[in-house]
C-alpha positions as CSV (number, residue, x, y, z in Angstrom):
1,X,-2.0,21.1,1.2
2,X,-4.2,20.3,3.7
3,X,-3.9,17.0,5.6
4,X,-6.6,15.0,7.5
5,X,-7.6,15.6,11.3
6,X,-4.9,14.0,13.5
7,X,-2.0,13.6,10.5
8,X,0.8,15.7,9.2
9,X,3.8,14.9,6.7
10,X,7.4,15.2,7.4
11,X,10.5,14.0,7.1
12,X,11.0,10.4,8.4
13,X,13.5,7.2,7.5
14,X,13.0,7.3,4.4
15,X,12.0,10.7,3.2
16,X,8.7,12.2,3.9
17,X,6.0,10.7,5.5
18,X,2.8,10.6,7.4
19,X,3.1,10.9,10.6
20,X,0.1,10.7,13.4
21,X,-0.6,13.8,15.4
22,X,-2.9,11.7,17.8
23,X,-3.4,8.3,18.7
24,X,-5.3,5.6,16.4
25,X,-6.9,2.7,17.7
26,X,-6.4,-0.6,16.3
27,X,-9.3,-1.0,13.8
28,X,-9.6,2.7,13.2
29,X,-10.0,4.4,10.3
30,X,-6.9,6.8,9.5
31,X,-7.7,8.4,6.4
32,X,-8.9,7.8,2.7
33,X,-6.0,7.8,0.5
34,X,-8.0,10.0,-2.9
35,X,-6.5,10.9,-5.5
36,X,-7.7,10.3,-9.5
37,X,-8.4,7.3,-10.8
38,X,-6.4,6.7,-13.8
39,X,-5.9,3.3,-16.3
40,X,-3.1,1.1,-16.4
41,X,-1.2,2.5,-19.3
42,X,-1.0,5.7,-17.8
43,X,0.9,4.2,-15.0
44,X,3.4,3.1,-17.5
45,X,3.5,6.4,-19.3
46,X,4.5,7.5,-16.0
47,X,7.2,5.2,-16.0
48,X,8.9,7.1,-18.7
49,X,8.6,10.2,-17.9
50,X,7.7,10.8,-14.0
51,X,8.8,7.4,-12.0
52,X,8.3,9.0,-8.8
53,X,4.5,9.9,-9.8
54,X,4.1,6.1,-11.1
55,X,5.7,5.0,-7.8
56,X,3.3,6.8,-5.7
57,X,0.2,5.5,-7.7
58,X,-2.2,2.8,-5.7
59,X,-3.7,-0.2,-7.3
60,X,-7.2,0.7,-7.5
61,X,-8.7,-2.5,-9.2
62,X,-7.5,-5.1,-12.1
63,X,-6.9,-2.5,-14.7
64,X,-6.7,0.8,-13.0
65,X,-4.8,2.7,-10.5
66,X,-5.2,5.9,-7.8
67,X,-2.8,8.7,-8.3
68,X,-2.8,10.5,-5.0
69,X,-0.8,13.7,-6.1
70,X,-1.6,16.3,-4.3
71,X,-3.1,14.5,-1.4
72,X,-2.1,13.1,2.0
73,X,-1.9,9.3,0.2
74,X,1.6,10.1,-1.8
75,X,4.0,10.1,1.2
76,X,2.3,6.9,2.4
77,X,5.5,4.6,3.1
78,X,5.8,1.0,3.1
79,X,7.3,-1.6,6.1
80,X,7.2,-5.3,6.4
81,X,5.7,-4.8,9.6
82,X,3.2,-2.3,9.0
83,X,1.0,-0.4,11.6
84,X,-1.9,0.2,9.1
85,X,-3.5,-1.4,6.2
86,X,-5.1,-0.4,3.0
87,X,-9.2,-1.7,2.8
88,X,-11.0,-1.1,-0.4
89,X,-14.8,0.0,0.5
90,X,-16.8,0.6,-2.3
91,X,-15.5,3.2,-4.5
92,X,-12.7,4.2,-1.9
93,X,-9.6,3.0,-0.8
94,X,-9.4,3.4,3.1
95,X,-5.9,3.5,5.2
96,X,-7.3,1.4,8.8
97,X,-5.0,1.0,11.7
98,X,-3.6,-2.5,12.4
99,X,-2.1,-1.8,15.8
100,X,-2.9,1.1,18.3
101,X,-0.7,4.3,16.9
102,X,0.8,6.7,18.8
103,X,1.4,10.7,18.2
104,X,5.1,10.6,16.5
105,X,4.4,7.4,15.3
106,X,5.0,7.0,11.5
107,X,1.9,5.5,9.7
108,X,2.5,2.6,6.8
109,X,1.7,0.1,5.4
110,X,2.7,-3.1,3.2
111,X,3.2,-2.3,-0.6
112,X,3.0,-6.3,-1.7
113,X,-1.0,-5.7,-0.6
114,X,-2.0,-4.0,-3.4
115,X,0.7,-5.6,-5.9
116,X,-0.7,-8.9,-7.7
117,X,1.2,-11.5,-9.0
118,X,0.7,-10.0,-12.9
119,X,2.5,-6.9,-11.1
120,X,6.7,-6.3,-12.2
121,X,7.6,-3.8,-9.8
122,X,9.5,-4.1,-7.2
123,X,11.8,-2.0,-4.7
124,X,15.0,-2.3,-2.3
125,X,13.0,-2.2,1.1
126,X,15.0,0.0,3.8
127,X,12.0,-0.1,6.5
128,X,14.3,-1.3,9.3
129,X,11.8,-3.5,10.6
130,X,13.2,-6.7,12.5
131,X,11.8,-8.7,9.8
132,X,12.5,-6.6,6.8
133,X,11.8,-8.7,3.5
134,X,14.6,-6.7,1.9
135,X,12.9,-6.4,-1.6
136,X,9.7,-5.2,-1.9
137,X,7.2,-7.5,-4.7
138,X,4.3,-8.6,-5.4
139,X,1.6,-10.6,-3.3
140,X,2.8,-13.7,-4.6
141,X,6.1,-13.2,-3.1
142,X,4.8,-13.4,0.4
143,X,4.9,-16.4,3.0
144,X,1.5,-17.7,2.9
145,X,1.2,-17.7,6.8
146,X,1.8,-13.7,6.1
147,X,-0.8,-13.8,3.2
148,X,-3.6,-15.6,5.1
149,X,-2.6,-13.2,8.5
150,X,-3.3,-9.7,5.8
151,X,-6.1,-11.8,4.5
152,X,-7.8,-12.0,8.6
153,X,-7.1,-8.1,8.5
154,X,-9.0,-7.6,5.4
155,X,-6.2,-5.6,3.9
156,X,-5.8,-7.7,0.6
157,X,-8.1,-6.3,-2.4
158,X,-10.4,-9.6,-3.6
159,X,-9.0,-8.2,-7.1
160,X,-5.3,-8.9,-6.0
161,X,-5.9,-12.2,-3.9
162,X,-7.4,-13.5,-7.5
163,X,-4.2,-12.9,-9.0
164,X,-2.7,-15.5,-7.0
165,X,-5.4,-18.4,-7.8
166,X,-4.6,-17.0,-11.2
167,X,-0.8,-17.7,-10.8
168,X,-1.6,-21.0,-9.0
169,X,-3.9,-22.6,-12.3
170,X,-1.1,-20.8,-14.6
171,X,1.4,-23.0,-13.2
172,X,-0.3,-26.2,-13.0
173,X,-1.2,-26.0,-16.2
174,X,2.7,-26.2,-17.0
């Protein structure tokens, strides 16, 4: 496989990773993360029979996903205090540096970003940041100070921050 200019993949902390080759500059664009845009139930079929595929798979918009296989985008690793942040352009799905990167440095980002509230899954988080959440869930799960701070950075999908107005009127309703 062939990776983008300035990235490899290796083993890191947890597994395999990417890993930067150069420096990034905060705001710069790392990569896009391709792969093949599949529906929702596919993801689940996945569940079944290839977790790690369905674990790998991005939330592309309300009812579909990206399944990187193949590309740089499945060995993309999650921390609570990520260095870079997934921005949805268009059509594409962007990984953008949130702090300055350094050769040797791994690159990750925050899972909960592209997991709305209507979202189930959820992980045991073994980052090793200082201020490691623990378990890995959805957007809804997050302190709002973090929320509004991912929301500045533009790395929260307007399809996933509408899950939680979604949540809000669900429970007011109650």
């Amino acid at each position: 496989m062939a990776y983008p200019k300035g990235l490899t993949v290796k083993p890191v902390r947890n597994g395999v990773g990417i890993v930067a080759l150069k420096s990034f500059r905060q705001g710069s664009l790392i990569c896009e993360i391709k792969g093949k845009i599949i529906a929702a139930k596919t993801v689940w079929r996945y569940w079944d029979t290839a977790p790690r595929l369905a674990e790998n798979c991005f939330r592309y918009d309300a009812g579909r996903y990206l399944n990187p296989e193949g590309e740089i985008g499945q060995f993309a690793n999650h921390s609570c205090s990520p260095n870079a942040g997934i921005v949805k352009k268009g059509h594409r799905l962007l990984l953008n540096a949130l702090s300055p990167i350094a050769p040797g440095d791994e690159i990750t980002h925050d899972y909960s970003t592209l997991l709305g509230t209507d979202d189930v899954w959820k992980m045991r988080c073994n980052c090793g940041a200082a201020g490691c959440r623990r378990r890995v869930r959805n957007i809804g799960s997050l302190p709002a100070l973090l929320i509004a701070e991912y929301r500045r950075l533009g790395i929260i999908p307007s399809f996933i921050y509408a899950t939680l107005a979604l949540r809000a009127k669900d429970n007011g309703d109650r």
